[in-house]
C-alpha positions, 0 to 999 in steps of 0.5 A: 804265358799271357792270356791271349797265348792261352786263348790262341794255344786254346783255338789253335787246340781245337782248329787241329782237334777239327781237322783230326776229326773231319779226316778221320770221318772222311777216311773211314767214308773212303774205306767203307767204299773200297771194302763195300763198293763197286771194286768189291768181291761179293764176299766182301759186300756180304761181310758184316761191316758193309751190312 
């Protein structure tokens, strides 16, 4: 490999480990609003993790 496959390996790396990171983020967002939100059982809000 060439360096400007290393250098275009290397940013397509990181533009993927992003998107891992924002859906990971925006699905851990969405299941807190499932398990805590307004569709909840009262148990369920009072549970530890929605505190």
């Amino acid at each position: 490999m060439t360096r400007r496959d290393s250098l275009v390996t290397a940013a397509m790396l990181l533009i993927c480990a992003g998107i891992l990171v924002l859906f990971t983020d925006v699905e851990t967002k969405a299941l807190r609003w499932l398990n805590c939100g307004p569709l909840a059982s009262p148990a369920q809000r009072a549970s530890e993790i929605c505190r």
